[in-house]
C-alpha positions as CSV (number, residue, x, y, z in Angstrom):
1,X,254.1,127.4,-167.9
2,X,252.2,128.8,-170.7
3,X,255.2,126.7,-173.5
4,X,255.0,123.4,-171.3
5,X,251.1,123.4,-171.7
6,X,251.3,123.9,-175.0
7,X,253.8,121.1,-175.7
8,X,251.6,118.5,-173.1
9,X,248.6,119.8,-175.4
10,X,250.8,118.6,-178.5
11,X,251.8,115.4,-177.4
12,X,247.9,114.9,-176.3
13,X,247.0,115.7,-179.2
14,X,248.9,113.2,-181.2
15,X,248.1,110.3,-179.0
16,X,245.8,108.6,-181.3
17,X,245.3,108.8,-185.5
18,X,242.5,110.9,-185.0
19,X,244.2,113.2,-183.4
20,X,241.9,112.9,-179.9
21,X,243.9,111.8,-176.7
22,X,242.9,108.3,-175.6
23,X,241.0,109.8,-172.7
24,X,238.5,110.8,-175.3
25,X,238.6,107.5,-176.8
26,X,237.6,105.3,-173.6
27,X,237.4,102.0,-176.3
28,X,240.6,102.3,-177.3
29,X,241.9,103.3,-173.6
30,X,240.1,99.9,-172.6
31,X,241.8,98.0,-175.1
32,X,245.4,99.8,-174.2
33,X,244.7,98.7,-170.5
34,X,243.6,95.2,-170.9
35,X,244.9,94.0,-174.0
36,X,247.0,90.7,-172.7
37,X,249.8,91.4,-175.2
38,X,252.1,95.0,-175.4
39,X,251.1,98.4,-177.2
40,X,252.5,101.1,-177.9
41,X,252.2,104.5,-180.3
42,X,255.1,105.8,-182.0
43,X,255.9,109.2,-183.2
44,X,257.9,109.2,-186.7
45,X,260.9,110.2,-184.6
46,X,260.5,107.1,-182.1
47,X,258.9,109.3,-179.3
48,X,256.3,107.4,-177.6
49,X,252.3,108.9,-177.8
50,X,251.4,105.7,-175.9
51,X,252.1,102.7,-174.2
52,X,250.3,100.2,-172.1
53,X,251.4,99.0,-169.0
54,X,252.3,95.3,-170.5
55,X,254.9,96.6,-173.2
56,X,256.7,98.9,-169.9
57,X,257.7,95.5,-168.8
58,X,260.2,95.9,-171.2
59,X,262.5,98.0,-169.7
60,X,260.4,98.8,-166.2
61,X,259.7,102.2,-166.5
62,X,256.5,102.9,-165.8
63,X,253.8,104.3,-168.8
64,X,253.8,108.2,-167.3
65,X,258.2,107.7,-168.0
66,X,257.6,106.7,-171.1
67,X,254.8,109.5,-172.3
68,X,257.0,111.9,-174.9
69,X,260.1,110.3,-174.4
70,X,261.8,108.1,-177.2
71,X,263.0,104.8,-177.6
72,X,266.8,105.0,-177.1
73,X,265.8,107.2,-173.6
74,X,264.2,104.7,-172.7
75,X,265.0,101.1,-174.0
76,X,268.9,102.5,-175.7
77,X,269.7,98.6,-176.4
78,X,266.7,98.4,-178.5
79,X,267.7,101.9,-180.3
80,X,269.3,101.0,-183.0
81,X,266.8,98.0,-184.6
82,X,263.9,100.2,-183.5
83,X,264.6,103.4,-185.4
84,X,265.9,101.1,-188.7
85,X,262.8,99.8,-188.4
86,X,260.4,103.1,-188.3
87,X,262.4,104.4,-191.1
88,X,261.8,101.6,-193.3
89,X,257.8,102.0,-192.6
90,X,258.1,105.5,-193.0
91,X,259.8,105.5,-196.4
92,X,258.0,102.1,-197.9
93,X,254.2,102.5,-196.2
94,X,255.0,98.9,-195.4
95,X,254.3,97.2,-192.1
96,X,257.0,94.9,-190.5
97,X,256.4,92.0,-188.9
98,X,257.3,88.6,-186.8
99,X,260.3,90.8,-185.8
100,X,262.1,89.0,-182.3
101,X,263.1,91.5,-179.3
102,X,265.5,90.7,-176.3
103,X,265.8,92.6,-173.2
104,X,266.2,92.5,-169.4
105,X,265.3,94.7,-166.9
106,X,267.6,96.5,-165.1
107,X,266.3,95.3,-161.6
108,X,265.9,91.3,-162.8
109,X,268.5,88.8,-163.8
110,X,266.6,87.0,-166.8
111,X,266.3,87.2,-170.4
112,X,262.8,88.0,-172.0
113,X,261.4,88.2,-175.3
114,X,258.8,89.4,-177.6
115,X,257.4,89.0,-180.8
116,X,256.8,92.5,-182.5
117,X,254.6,93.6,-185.2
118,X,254.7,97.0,-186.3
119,X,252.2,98.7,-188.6
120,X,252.3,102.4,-190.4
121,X,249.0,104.8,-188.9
122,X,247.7,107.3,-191.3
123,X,246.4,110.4,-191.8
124,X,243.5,112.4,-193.1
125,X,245.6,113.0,-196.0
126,X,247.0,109.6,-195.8
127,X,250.3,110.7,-194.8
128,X,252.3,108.3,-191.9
129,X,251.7,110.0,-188.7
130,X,253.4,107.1,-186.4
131,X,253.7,103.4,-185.8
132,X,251.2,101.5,-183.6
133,X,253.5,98.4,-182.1
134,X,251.9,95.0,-180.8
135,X,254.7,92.9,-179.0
136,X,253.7,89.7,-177.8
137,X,256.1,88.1,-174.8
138,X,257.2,84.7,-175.7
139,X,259.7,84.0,-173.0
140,X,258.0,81.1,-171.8
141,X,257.7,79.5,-175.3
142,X,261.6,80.2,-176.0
143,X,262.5,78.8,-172.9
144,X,260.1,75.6,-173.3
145,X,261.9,75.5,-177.2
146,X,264.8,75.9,-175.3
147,X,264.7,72.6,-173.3
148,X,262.9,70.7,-176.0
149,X,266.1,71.2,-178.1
150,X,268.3,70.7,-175.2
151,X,266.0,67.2,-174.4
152,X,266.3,66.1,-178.2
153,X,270.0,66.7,-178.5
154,X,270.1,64.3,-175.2
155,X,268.2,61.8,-176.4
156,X,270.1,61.9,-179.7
157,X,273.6,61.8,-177.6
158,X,271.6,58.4,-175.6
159,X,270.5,57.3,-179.1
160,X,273.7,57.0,-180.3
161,X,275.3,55.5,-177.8
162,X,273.1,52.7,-177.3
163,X,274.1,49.2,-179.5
164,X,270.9,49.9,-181.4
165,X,269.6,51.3,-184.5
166,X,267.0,54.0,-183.6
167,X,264.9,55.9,-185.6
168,X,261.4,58.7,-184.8
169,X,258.4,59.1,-186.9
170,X,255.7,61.4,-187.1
171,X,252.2,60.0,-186.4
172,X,252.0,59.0,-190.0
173,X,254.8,57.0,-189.5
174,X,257.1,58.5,-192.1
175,X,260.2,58.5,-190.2
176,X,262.5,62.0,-189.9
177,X,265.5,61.0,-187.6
178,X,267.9,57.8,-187.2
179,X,270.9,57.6,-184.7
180,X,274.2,57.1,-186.2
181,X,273.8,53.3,-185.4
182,X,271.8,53.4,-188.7
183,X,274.0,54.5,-191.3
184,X,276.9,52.5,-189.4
185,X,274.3,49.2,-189.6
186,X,273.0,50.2,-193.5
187,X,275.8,51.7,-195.0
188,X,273.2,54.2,-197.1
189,X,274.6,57.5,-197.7
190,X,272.6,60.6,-196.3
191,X,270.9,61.8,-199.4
192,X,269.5,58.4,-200.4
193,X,265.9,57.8,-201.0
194,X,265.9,54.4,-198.6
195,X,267.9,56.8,-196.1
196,X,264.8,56.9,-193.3
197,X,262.9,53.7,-194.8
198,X,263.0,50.8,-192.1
199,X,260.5,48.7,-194.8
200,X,263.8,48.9,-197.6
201,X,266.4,47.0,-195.6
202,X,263.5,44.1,-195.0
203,X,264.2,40.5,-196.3
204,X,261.9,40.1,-199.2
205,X,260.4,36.9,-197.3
206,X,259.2,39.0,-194.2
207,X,258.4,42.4,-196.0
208,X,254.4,41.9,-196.8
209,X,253.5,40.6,-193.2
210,X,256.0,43.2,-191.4
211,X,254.4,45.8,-193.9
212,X,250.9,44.7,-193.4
213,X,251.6,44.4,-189.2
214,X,252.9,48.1,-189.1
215,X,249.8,49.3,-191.0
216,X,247.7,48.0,-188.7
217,X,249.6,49.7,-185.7
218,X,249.5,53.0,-187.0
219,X,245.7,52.5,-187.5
220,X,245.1,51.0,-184.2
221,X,248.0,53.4,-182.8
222,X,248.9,50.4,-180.7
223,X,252.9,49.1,-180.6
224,X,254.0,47.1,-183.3
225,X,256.5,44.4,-181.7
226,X,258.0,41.5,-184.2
227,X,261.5,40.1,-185.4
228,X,262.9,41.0,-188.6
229,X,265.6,40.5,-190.6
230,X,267.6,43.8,-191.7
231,X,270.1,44.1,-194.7
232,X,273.4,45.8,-193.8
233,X,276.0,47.0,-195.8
234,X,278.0,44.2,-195.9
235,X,275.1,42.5,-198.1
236,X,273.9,40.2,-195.2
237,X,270.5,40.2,-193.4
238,X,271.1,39.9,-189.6
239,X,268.1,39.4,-187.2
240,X,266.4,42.2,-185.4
241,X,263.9,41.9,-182.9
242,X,262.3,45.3,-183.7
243,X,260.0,47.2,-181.5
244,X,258.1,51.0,-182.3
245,X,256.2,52.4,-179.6
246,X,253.7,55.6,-179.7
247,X,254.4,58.7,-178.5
248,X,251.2,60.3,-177.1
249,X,250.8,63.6,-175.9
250,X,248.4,65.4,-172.7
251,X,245.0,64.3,-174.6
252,X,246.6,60.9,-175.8
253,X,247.0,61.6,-179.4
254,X,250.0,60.1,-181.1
255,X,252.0,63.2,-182.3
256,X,255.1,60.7,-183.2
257,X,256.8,57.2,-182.9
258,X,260.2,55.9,-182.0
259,X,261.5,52.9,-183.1
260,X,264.1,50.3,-182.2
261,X,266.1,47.6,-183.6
262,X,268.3,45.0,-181.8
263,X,271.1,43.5,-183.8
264,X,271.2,39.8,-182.0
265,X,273.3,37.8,-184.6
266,X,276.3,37.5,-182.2
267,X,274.0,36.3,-180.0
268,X,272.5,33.6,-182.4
269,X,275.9,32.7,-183.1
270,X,276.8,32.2,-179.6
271,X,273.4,30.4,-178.9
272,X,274.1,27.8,-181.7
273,X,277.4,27.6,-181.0
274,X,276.3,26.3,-177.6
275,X,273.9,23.9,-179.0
276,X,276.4,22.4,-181.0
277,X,279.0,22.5,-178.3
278,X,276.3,20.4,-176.2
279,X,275.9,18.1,-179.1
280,X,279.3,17.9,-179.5
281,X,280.4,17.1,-175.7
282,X,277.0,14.3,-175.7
283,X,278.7,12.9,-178.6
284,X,282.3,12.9,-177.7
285,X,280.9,11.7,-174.1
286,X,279.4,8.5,-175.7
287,X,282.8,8.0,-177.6
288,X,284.8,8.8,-174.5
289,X,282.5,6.2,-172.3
290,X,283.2,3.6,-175.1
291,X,287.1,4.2,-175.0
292,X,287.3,4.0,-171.3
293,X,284.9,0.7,-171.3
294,X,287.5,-0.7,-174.1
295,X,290.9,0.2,-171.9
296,X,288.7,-1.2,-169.1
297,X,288.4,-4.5,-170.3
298,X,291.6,-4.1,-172.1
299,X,293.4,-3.6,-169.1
300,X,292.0,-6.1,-166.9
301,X,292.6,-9.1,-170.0
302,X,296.2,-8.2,-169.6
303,X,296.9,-7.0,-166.2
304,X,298.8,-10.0,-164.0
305,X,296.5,-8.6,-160.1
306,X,294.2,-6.4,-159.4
307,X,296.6,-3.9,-158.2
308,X,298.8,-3.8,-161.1
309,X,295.0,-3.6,-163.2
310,X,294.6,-0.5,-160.9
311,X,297.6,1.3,-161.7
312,X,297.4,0.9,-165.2
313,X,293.8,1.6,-165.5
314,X,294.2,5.0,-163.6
315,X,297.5,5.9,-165.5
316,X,295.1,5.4,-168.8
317,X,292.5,7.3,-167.8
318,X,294.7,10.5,-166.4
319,X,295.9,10.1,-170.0
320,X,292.7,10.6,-171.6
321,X,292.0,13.4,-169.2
322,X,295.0,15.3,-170.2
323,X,293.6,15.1,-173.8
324,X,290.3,16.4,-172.4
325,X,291.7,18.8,-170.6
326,X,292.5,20.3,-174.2
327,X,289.5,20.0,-175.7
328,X,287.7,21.5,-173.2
329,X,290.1,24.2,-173.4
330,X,289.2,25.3,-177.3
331,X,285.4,24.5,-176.4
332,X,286.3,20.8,-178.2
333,X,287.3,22.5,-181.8
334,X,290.8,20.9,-181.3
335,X,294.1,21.1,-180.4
336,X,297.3,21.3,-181.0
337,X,299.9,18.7,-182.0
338,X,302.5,20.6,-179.9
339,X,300.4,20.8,-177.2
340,X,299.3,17.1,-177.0
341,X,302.9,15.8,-177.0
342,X,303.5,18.3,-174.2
343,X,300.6,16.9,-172.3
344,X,301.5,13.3,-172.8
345,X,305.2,13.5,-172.1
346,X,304.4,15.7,-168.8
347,X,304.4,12.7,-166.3
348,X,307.4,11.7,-167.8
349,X,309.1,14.6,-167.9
350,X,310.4,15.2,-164.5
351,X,312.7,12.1,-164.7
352,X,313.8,12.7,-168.6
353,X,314.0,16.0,-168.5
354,X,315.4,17.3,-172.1
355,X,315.6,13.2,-173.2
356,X,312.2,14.1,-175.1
357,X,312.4,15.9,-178.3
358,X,309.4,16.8,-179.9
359,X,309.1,19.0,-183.0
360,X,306.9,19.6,-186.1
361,X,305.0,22.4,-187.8
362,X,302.0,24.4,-185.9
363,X,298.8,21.6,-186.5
364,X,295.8,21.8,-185.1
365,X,294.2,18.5,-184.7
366,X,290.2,17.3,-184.4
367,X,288.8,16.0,-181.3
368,X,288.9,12.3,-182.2
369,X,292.7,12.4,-183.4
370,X,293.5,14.1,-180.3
371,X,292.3,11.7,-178.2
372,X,293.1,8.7,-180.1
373,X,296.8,9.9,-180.5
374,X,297.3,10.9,-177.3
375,X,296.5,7.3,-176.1
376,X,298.8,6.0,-178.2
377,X,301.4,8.4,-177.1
378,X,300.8,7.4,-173.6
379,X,301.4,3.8,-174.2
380,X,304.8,4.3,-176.1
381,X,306.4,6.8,-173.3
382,X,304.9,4.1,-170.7
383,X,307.0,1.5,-172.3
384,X,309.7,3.5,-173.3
385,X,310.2,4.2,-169.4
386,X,309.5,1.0,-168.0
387,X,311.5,-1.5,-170.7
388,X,313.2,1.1,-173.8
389,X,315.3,4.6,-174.3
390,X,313.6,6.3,-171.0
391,X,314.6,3.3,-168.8
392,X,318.0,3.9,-168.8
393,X,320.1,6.7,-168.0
394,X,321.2,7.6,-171.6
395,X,318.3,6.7,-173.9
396,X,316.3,9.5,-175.7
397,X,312.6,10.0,-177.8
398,X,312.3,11.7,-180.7
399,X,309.1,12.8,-181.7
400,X,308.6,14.6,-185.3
401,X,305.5,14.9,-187.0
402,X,305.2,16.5,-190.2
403,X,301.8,17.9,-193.0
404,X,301.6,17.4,-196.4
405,X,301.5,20.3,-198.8
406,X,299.3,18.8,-201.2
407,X,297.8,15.7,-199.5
408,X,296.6,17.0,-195.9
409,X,298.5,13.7,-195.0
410,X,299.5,14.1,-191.3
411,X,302.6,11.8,-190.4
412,X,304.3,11.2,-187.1
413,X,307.3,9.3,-186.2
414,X,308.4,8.2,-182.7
415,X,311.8,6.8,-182.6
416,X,313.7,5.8,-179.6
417,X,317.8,5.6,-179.4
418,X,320.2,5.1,-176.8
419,X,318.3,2.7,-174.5
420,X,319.1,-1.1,-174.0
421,X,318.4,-3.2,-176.9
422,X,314.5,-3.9,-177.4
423,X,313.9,-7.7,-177.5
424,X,310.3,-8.1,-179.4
425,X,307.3,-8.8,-176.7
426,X,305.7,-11.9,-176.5
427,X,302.2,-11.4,-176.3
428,X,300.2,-9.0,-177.2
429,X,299.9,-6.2,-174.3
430,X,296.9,-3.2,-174.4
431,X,299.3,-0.7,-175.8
432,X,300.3,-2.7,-179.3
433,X,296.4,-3.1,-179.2
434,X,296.0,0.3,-178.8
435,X,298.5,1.9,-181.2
436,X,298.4,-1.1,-184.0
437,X,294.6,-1.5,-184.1
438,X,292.4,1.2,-181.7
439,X,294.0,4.3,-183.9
440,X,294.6,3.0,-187.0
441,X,290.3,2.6,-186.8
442,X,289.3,5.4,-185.3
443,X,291.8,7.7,-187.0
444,X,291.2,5.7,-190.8
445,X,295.2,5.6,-191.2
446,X,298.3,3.1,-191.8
447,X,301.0,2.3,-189.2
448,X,303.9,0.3,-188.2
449,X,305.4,-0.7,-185.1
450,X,308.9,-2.0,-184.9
451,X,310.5,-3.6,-182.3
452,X,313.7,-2.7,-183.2
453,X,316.8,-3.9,-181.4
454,X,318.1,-0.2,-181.5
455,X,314.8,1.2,-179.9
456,X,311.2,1.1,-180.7
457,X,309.8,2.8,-184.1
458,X,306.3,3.9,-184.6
459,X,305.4,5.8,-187.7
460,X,301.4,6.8,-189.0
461,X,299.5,8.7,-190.7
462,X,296.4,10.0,-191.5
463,X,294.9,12.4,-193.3
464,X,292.5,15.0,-192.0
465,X,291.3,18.4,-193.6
466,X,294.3,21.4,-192.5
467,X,292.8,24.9,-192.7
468,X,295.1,27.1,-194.1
């Protein structure tokens, strides 16, 4: 009894650098017990002199298990990286500090951790008689870093899979982050100067009052909300309504700002495009009202009844809707030559079948040549049906049309063979009117019509730009 008092005596005695046990200290025991952060005592050879109950939380044993006991006893995980650590006080003099500490008790499931700092105690004679530890827990702050990482990584993930460039500033406004959207949009290379700078890719036109108008929101700390127009690597500025909103924190100061640019080009394009469309269909409307008020009259000046003015008016106007039809098909930028002769020669298809040959190189032809053509070409199969090659059971059509290389001249040739013999007509019907005057107008070309006794020949041609 007489040994184990002697060494309780010992380890009392070394409790504190003054060599009094903290009993005799009762400042420092208050301090011990109700400092809000962990404390502990070391002996040279990591036996603990004293602990308070906040550092036991540690491991869980309580202070009286830890009293004379040493670190790898007690916390073994933390062994290793605590005795490195005495050693190096004990042989520099120097204290160690900011050093992190995991651990987990054995009786709970989660991770904890601290913030140590670890300073030499001295003697009288200035010698290192142990190492006072402060360990701070900072659990709560890793975990709240934790999800502010996780949260940033899936805003970045929604960042960059919106259609949108995107970018954060701090409350200054000097911006740190842009999605991926941004270099794809800019083309500038990570390590540029311009890399983060919204202000760079401004046309010059709109860069004073855009720089002027984002001044004045960072002053105010109010949005700033205007459209712009933003250089991309391809050399063009595109517009971009742009919007960057404050980020305010518990006590409404702005700690940062995100920022947002909508690429709406396309739908400029498609906007205008509509607007002409309209323009286009008002106009070709008014042209179309005038055609069908000129076969109108037309057609009544040369039809023998009413009914007979009825059939033939009705059999004109399906004709123009079939060349509608295509138009409205390719949004009225055209169609093609193939395509019209297939339209036209449908209604007399089903009685001539493979008696119409049509063939010529891929065209596409402007609105008023496919209406005005396709008229014409409605006339001819009438009266090829009615009175030439399609009339009787052997006749045929040949339709060719061909394109310049160097002239943009477009020519066509109808030519029928095989039918009774044509005997000129003696007045002038709507369809010579049509094909001998109404085209050659609209269309600015030269034709002729020839009454052949073999068959009917129409050639004409025009010229009309060919993108190639």
């Amino acid at each position: 009894m007489a040994d184990e008092t002697e060494v309780g005596a010992k380890i009392d005695r070394r409790a504190s650098p003054s060599g009094l046990s903290l009993i005799e200290q009762p400042a420092l025991q208050l301090i011990y017990d109700t400092a809000p952060i962990g404390l502990a005592f070391l002996s040279p050879d990591c036996r603990y002199l004293q602990i308070n109950q906040r550092l036991t939380e540690i491991c869980g044993i309580s202070v009286e298990g830890h009293l004379g006991r040493t670190v790898r006893e007690c916390v073994p995980a933390l062994a290793e990286s605590v005795e490195a650590i005495v050693r190096s006080i004990m042989a520099s003099g120097e204290p160690v500090t900011g050093i992190e500490v995991a651990g987990q008790r054995p009786d709970q499931n989660e991770d904890r951790a601290w913030i140590t700092y670890w300073h030499p105690v001295r003697g009288p004679g200035r010698e290192i008689v142990g190492v006072n530890v402060a360990a701070e827990e900072i659990t709560e702050r890793k975990r709240a870093e934790a999800a502010l990482r996780a949260s940033e990584r899936q805003f970045h993930t929604l960042a960059d899979s919106i259609p949108q460039l995107v970018w954060m500033a701090e409350a200054d406004g000097r911006i740190f982050w842009v999605n991926s959207h941004w270099h794809d949009y800019t083309g500038v290379p990570s390590d540029h100067a311009n890399l983060k700078d919204w202000q760079s890719l401004l046309a010059p036109a709109s860069l004073p009052d855009a720089r002027r108008r984002w001044a004045q929101s960072l002053r105010a700390e109010t949005p700033l909300e205007m459209e712009l127009s933003l250089l991309g690597k391809d050399g063009q500025y595109r517009p971009f309504p742009t919007r960057a909103i404050p980020l305010r924190d518990t006590t409404s100061t702005v700690y940062r700002w995100i920022g947002t640019h909508v690429d709406i080009s396309e739908q400029r394009r498609r906007e205008e495009h509509i607007r002409f469309i309209i323009d286009e269909l008002s106009h070709r409307t008014k042209n179309l009202l005038a055609v069908v008020m000129a076969v109108a009259n037309q057609t009544a000046q040369h039809a023998g009844d009413v009914k007979q003015y009825q059939i033939r008016f009705s059999e004109r106007l399906q004709a123009l809707a079939h060349c509608h039809d295509l138009l409205v098909k390719d949004s009225w930028q055209g169609a093609s030559f193939h395509d019209l002769v297939s339209a036209q020669m449908r209604p007399f298809g089903e009685t001539n079948a493979g008696r119409i040959d049509a063939a010529g190189p891929s065209v596409v032809l402007k609105p008023d040549a496919v209406q005005h053509l396709g008229l014409a070409l409605h006339e001819l199969a009438t009266n090829a049906s009615k009175h030439g090659a399609l009339s009787g059971p052997h006749g045929e059509v040949l339709i060719r049309w061909q394109v310049g290389e160097a002239d943009d001249m477009i020519r066509v040739h109808w030519c029928e063979k095989g039918g009774p013999p044509v005997t000129p007509p003696q007045r002038r019907g709507f369809g010579r009117v049509v094909i001998e005057q109404i085209v050659t107008r609209a269309l600015n070309g030269s034709g002729l019509l020839d009454f052949s006794p073999a068959g009917v020949n129409w050639t004409f041609e025009f010229l009309q730009r060919i993108e190639r």
